[in-house]
N, C-alpha and C positions, 0 to 999 in steps of 0.2 A: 401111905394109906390112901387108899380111893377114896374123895366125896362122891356121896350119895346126893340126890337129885336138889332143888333147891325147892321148900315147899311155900309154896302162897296159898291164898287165901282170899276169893273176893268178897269184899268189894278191897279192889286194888289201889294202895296209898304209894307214896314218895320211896318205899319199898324200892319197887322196879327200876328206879333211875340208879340203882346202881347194877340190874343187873348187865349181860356183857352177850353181845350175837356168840352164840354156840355155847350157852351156859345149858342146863339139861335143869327142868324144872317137872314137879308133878304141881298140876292146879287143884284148888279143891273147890265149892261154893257155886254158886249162882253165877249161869252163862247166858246170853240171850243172841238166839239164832238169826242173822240176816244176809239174804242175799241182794240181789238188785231192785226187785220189786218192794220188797221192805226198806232202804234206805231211799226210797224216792217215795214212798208214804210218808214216811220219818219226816221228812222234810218238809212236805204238805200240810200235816194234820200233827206233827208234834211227834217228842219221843215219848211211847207209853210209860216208861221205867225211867227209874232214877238212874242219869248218865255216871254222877258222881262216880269214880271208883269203878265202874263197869267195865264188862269183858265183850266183845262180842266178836262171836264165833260166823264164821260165813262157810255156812253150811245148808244144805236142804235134805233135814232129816226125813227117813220111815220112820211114821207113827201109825201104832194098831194098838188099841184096846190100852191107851194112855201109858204105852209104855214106848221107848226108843227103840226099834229093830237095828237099824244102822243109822250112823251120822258121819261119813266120810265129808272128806275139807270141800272145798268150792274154791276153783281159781282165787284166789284173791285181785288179780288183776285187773278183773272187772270193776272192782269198787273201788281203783285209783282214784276215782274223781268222784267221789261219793262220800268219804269217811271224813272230809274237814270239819262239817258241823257237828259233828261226833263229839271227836275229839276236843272240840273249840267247848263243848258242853260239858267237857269231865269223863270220858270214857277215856280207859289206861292200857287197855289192852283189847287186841286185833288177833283174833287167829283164821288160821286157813293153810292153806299150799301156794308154792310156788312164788312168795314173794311179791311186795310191791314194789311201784315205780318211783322214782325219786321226789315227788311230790307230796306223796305220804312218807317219807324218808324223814324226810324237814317239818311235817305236819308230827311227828313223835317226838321230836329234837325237845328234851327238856321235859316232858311230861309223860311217854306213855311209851311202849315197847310192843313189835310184833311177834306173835308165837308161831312156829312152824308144826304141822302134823302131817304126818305121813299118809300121802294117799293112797288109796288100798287096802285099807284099814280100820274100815267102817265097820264093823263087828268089834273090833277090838276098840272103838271109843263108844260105840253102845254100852260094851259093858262095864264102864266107870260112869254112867249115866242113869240120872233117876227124873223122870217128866214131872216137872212144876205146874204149866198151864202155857198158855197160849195169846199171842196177841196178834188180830190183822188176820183171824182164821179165815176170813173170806176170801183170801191171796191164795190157799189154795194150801197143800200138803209141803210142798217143796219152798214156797216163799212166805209161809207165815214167819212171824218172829216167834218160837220154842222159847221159854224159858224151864231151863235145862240144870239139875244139881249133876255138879259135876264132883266124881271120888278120887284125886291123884289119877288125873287124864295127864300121861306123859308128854312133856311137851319140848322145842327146841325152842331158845330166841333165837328169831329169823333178825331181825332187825330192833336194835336199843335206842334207847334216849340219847345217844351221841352221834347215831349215823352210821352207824358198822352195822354191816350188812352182809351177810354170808351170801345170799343169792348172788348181789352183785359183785364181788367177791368170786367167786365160781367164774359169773362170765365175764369176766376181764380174766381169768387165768387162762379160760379157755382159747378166748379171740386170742389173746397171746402165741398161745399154743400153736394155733393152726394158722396167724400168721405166719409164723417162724418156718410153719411145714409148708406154707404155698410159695411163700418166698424163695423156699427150696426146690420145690417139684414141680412147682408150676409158673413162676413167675410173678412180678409187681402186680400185673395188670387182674390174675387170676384171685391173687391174694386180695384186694381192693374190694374185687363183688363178693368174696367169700366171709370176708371180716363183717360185713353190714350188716348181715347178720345177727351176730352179738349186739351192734350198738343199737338196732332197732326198736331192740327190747325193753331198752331205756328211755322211760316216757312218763 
């Protein structure tokens, strides 16, 4: 018999350290939107919201007449070096695309888990979204922090409270892969600049 997704609820507790990278989860409750510009206020002038248990979503939604048009993911990558005070405060969950780099890897280790969403997808997390209100409006459309009700928004763990991580994951299969194939077709020396690659990514 198939399980069905696994449902949370924020604000997020001791829950999450057991879930597992590539569990399939729907969220529900209170999210709050930050991209780059919002986690370097954050940092300056304070977090506006209670971090305890928190979720935050790296995204830069359309908003028109206090409602969500689309809210597709945001690299997460960029906030590699951003999210430790976060965390260090009580926030338990990270979503976005794409994965982070192994510093926030170790920054989750025991307390908090990343969520993956598919990019391309921005209509279809609008519509498990209901507009709470707003903080840091003057950053502009794209970089306020949204605080966002979120209804069973489908979600993947990208990255757990142990360190398993499906991105990285992927590309070590891949560098694998296509060492094996340069090694073959092309030779050591071809395979060398082709593999960097993949390791580059790891930062």
């Amino acid at each position: 018999m198939t399980q069905g997704p696994i449902q949370l609820r924020t604000p997020l507790g001791e829950e999450v350290l057991v879930l597992r990278a590539g569990d399939h989860v729907e969220l529900s409750g209170i999210v709050y939107t930050a991209r780059d510009e919002a986690h370097l206020r954050m940092q300056k002038e304070g977090i506006p919201f209670d971090p305890k248990g928190a979720v935050i979503y790296h995204c830069g939604p359309v908003v028109k007449d206090n409602r969500v048009l689309a809210a597709g993911p945001t690299t997460s990558a960029r906030m590699n070096e951003l999210s430790g005070f976060l965390l260090d405060r009580g926030v338990r969950g990270l979503i976005g695309k794409g994965g982070m780099g192994s510093l926030v890897r170790e920054q989750l280790r025991g307390r908090g888990v990343y969520f993956a969403f598919t990019g391309g997808c921005a209509a279809l997390a609008s519509s498990h979204m209901t507009l709470k209100g707003v903080f840091f409006e003057d950053l502009g459309m794209a970089e306020a922090v949204w605080v966002i009700a979120l209804d069973r928004l489908p979600l993947v763990v990208g990255i757990d409270s142990d360190g398993n991580d499906i991105f990285e994951s992927v590309r070590r299969h891949a560098g694998e892969v296509f060492e094996e194939y340069y090694q073959k077709k092309a030779g050591p020396e071809a395979c060398d600049k082709q593999i960097g690659f993949f390791t580059s990514r790891e930062k």
